[in-house]
C-alpha positions in Angstrom: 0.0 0.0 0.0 1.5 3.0 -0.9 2.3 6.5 1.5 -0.1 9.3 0.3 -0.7 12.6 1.8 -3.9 14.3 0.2 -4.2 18.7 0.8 -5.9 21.5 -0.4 -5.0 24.7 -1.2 -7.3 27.4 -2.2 -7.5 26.3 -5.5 -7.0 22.7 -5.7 -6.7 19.4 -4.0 -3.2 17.8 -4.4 -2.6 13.8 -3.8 1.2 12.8 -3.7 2.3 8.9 -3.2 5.2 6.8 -3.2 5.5 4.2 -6.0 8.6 3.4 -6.5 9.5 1.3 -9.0 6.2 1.6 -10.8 5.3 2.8 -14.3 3.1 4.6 -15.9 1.6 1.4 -17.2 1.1 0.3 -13.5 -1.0 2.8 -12.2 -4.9 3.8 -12.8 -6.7 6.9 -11.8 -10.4 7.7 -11.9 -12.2 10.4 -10.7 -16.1 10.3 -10.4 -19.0 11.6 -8.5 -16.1 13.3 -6.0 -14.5 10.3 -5.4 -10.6 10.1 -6.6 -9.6 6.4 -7.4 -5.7 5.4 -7.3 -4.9 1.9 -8.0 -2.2 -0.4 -9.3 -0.1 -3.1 -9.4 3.6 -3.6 -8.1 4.9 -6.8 -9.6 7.2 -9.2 -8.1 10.7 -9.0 -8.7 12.2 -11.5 -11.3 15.4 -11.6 -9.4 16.9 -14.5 -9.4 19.0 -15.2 -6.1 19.7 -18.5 -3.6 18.3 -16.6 -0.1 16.7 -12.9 0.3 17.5 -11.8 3.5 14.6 -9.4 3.8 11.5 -8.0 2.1 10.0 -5.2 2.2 8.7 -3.5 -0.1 5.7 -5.7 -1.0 4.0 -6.6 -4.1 0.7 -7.4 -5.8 -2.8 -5.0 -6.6 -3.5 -1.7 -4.6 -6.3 0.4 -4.3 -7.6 3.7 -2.2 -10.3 5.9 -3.1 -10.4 9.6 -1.5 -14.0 11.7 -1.0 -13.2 15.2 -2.1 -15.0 17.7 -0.7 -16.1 20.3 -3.2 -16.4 19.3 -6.6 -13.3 19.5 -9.3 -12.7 20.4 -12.6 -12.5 17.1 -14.2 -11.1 18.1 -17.3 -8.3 20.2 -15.8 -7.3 16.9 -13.6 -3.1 16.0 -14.3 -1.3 13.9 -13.0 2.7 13.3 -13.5 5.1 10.7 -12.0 8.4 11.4 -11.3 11.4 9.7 -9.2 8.7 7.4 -7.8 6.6 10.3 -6.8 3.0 10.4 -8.4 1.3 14.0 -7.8 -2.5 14.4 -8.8 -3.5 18.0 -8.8 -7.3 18.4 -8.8 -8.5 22.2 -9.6 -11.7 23.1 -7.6 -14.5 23.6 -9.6 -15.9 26.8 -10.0 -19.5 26.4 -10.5 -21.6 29.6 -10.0 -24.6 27.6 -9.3 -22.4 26.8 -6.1 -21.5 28.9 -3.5 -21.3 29.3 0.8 -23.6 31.5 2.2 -22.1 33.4 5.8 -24.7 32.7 8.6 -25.7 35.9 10.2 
């Protein structure tokens, strides 16, 4: 399962994780009805060897799925891996039909 840290700034939502060792290939993303979808697959290494001593980094599907809580901009969505580091920026949507009303 990979490390992800999910924030928000004023104007977007921003999802970071670790995948190293993982392509482009490996990884799915989906956004739909607010709900951002990050899954994937880390394979098992083809090393040959006699004995591993240890292993960690662990292998096989993944998936988590984050609620976001305002609407995005779907077609503004990227997403770019680099060094093992996946970042999803999510632009808020700015509908005018939507908007916060101050209680007074």
């Amino acid at each position: 399962m990979p490390a992800v840290d999910l924030q928000e700034t004023a104007e977007h939502y921003i999802l970071t994780a670790e995948l190293p060792g993982l392509t482009r290939e490996d990884i799915d993303i989906q956004l739909r009805d607010g709900r951002l979808t990050l899954a994937g697959a880390r394979r098992e290494r083809g090393i040959t060897c006699e004995q591993y001593h240890r292993v960690e980094r662990g292998h096989g599907s993944f998936s988590r799925t984050f609620q976001l809580p305002v609407p995005v901009d779907v077609d503004r969505v990227s997403a770019d891996l680099h060094d093992g580091v996946l970042t999803i920026t999510c632009p808020k949507a700015h509908d005018a039909s939507m908007r916060r009303i101050d209680v007074m």
